[in-house]
MMTF fields as JSON, N, C-alpha, C and O atoms, coordinates in Angstrom:
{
  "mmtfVersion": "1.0.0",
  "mmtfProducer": "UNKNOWN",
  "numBonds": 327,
  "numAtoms": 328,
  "numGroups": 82,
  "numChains": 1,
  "numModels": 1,
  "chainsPerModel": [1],
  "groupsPerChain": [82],
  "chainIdList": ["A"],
  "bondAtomList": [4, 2, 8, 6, 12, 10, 16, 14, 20, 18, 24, 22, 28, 26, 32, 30, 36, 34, 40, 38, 44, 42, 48, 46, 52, 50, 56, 54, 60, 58, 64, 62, 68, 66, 72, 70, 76, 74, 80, 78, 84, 82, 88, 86, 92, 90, 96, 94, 100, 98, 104, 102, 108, 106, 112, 110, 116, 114, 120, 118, 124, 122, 128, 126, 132, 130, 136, 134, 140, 138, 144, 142, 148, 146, 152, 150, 156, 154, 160, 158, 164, 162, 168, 166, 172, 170, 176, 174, 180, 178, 184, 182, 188, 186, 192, 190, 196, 194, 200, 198, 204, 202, 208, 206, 212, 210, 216, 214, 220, 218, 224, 222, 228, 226, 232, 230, 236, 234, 240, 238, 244, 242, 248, 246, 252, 250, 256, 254, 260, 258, 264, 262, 268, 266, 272, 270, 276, 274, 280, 278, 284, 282, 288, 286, 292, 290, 296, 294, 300, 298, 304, 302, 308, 306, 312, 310, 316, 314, 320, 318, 324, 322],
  "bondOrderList": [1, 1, 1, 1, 1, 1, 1, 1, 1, 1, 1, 1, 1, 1, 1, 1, 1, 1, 1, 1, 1, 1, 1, 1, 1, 1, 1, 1, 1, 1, 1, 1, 1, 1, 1, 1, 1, 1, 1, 1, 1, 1, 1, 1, 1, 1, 1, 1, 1, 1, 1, 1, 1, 1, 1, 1, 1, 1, 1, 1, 1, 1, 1, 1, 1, 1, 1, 1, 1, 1, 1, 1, 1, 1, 1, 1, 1, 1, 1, 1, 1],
  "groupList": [{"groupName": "UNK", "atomNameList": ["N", "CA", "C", "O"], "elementList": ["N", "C", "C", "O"], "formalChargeList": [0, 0, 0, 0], "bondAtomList": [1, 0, 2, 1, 3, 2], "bondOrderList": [1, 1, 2], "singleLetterCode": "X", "chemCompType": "L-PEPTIDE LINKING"}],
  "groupTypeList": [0, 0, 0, 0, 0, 0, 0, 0, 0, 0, 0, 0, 0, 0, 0, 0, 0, 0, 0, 0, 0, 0, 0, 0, 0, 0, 0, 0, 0, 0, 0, 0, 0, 0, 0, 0, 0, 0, 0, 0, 0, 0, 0, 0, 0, 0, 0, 0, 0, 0, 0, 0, 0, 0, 0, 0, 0, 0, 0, 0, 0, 0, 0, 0, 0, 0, 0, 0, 0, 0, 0, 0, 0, 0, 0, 0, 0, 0, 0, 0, 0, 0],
  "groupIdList": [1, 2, 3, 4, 5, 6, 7, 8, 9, 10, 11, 12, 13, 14, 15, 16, 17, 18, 19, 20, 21, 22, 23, 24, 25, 26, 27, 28, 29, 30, 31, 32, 33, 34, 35, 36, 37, 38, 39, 40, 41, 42, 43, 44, 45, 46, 47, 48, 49, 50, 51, 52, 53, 54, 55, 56, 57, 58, 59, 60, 61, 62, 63, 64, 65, 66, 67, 68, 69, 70, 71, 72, 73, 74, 75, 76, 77, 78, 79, 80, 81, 82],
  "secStructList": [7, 3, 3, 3, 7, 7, 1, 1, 1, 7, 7, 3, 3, 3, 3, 5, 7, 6, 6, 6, 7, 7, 5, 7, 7, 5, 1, 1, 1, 7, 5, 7, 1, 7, 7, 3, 3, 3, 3, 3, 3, 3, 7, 6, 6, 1, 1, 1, 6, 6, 3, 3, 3, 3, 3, 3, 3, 7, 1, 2, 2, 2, 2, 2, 6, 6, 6, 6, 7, 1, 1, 7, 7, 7, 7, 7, 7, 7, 1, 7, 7, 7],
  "xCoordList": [5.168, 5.271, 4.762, 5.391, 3.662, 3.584, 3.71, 3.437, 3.972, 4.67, 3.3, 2.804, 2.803, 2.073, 2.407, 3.303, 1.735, 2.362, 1.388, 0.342, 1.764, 0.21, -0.441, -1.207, -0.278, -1.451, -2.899, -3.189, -3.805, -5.422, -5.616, -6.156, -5.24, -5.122, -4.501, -3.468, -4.418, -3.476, -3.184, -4.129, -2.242, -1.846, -0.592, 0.56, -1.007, -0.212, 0.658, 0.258, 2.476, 3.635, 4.6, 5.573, 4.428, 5.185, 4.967, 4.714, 5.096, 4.824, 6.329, 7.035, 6.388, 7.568, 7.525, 7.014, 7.815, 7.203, 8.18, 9.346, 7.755, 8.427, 8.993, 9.822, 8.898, 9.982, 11.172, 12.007, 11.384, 12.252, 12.497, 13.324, 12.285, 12.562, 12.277, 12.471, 11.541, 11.206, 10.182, 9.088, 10.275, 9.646, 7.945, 7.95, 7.278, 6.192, 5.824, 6.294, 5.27, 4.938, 3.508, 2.471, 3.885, 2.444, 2.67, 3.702, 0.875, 1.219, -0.428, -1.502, 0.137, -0.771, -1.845, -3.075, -0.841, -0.979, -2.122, -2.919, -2.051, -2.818, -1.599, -0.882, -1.68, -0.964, -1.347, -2.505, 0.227, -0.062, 0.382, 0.879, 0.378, 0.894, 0.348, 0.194, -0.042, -0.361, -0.074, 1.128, -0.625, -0.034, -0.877, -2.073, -0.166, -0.906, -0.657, 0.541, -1.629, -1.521, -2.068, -3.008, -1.487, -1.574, -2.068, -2.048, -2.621, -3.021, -3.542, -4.633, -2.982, -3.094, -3.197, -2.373, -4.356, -5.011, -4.372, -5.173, -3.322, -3.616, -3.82, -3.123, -4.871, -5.476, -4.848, -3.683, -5.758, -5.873, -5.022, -5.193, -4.519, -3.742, -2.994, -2.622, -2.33, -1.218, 0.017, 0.078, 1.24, 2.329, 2.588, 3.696, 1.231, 1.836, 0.417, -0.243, -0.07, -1.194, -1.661, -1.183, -2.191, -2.398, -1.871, -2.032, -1.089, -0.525, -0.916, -1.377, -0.512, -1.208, -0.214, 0.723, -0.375, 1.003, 0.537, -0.627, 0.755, 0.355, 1.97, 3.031, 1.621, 2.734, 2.132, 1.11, 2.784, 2.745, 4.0, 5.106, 3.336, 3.801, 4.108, 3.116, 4.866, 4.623, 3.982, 3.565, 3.762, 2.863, 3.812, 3.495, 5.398, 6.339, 6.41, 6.439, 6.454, 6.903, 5.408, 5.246, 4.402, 3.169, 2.82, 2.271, 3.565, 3.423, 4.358, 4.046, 5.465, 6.556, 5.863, 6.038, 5.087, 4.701, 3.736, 3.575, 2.647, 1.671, 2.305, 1.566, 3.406, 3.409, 4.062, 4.802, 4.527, 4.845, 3.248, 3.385, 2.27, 1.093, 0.798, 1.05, 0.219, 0.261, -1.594, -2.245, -2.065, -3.604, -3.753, -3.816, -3.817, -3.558, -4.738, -5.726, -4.684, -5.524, -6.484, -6.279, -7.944, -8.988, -9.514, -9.858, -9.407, -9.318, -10.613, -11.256, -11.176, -12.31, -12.459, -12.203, -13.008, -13.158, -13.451, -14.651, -13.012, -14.124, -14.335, -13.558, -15.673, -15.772, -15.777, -15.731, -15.836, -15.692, -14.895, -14.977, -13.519, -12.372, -12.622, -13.517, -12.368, -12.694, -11.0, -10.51],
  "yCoordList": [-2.316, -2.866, -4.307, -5.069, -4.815, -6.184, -6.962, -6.524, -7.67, -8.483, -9.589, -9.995, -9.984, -11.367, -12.411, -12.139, -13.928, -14.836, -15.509, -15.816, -15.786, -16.19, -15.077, -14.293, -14.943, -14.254, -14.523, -13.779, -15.275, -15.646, -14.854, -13.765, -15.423, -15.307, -14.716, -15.369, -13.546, -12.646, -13.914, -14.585, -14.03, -14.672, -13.845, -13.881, -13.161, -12.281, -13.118, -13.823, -12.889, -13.543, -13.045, -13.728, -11.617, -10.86, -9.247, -8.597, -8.645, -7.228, -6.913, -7.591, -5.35, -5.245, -3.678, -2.891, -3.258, -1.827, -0.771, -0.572, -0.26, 0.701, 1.437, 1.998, 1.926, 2.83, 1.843, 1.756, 1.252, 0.795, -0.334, -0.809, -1.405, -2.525, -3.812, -4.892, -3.285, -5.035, -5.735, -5.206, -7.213, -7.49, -8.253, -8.65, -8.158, -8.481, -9.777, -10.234, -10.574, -11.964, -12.181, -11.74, -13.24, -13.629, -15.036, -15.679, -15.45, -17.064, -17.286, -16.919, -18.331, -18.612, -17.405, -17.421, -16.26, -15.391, -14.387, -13.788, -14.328, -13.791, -13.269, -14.014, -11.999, -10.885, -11.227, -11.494, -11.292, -11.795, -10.93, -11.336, -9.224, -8.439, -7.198, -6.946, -6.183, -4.843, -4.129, -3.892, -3.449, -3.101, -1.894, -2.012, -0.715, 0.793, 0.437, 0.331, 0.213, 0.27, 2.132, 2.694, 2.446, 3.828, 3.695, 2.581, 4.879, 4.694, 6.01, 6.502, 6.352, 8.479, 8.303, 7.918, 8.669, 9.207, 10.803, 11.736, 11.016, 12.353, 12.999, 12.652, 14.161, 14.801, 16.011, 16.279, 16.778, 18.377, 19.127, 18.644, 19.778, 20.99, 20.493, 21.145, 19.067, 18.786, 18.914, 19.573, 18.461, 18.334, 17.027, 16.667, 15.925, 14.627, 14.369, 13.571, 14.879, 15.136, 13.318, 13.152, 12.594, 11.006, 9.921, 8.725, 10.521, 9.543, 9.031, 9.693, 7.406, 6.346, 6.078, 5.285, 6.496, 6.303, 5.121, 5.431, 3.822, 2.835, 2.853, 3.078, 2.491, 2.062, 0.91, 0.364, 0.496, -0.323, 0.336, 0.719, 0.329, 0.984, -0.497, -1.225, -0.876, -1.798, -1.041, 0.051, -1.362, -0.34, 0.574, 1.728, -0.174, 0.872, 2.082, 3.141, 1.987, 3.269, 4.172, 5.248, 3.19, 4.332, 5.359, 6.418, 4.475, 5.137, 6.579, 7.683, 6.238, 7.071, 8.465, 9.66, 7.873, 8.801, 9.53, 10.486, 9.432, 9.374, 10.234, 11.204, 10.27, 11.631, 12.237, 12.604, 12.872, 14.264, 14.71, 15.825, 14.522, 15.262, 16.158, 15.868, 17.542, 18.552, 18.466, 19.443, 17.573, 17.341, 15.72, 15.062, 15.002, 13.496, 13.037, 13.759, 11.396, 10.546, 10.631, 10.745, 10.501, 10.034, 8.651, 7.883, 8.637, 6.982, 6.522, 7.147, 5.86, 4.941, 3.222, 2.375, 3.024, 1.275, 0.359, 0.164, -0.488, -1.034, -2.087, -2.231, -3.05, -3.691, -5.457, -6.486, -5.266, -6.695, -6.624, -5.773, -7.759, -7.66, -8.278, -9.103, -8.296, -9.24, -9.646, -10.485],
  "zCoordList": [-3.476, -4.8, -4.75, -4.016, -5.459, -5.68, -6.974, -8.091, -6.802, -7.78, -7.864, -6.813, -9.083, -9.06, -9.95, -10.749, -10.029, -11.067, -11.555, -10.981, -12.782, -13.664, -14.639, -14.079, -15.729, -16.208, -16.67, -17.607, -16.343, -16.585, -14.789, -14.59, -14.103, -12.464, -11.829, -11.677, -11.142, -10.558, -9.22, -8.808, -8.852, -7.792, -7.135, -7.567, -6.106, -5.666, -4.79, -3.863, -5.371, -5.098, -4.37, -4.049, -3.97, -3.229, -3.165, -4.179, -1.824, -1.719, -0.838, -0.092, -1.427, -0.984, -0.335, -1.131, 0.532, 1.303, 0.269, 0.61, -0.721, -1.202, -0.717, -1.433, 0.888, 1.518, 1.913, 1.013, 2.791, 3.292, 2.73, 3.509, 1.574, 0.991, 1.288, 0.731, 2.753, 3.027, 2.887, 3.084, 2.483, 1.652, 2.997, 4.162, 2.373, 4.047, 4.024, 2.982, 4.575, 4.617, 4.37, 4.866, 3.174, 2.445, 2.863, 3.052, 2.99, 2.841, 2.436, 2.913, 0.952, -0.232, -0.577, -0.534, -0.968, -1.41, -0.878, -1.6, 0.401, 1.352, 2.68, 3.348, 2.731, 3.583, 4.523, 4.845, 5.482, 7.193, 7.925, 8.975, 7.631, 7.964, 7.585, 6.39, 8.69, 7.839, 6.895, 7.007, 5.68, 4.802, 4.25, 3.983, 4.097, 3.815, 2.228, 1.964, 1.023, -0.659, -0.804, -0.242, -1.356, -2.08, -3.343, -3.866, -4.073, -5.009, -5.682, -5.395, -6.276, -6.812, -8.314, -9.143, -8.407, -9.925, -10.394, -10.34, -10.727, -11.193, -12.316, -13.269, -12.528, -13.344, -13.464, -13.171, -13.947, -14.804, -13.49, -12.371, -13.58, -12.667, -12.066, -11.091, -12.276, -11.69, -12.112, -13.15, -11.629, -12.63, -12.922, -13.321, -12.684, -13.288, -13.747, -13.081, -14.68, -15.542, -16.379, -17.501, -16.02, -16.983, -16.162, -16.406, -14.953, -14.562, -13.015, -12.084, -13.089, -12.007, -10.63, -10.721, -9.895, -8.822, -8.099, -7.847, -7.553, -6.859, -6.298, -6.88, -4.816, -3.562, -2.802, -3.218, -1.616, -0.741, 0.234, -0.145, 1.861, 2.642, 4.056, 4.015, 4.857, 5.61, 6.623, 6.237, 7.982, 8.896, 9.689, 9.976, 10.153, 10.275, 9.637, 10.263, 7.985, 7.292, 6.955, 6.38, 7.606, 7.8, 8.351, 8.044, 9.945, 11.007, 10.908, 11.354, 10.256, 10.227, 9.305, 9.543, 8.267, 7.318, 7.668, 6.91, 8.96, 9.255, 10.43, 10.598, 11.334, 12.194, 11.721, 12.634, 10.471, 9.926, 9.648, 9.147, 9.688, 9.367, 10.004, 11.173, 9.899, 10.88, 10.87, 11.241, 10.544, 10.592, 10.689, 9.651, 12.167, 11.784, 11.287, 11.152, 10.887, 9.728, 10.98, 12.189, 9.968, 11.144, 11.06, 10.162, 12.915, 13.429, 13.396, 14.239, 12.919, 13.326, 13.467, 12.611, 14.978, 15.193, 14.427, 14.623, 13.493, 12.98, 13.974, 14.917, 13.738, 14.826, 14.35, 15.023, 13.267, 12.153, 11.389, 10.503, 11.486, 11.097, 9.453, 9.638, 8.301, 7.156, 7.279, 6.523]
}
């Protein structure tokens, strides 16, 4: 979940790991900590038909979410960090 302050300027003021509640460390509104953002469009044949799902995951409750998969995520190096 993020929270921002200002409306002309998004100034992002806080993220908070929607699974487990904790809140992650920003400084001057720049993330000093891994962070999985979600983000689900769903359409036609679903049961949540119009609607926008956005999360924030810390990398603990990723990891956690990430070995119940019975097909894991695929890994690739990058080699230039931004």
């Amino acid at each position: 979940m993020r929270q921002y302050m200002g409306t002309e300027e998004k100034i992002l003021k806080k993220i908070v790991c929607n699974q487990c509640g904790r809140e992650l460390k920003l400084e001057n509104g720049i993330v000093q900590e891994g962070v999985f953002s979600g983000d689900a469009r769903w359409g036609y044949f679903s049961e949540r038909d119009g609607e926008n799902h956005q999360f924030d995951l810390c990398e603990t409750c990723y990891e956690r979410l990430i070995r119940g998969f019975v097909i894991p995520v695929t890994v690739e190096e990058e080699t230039e960090l931004l």
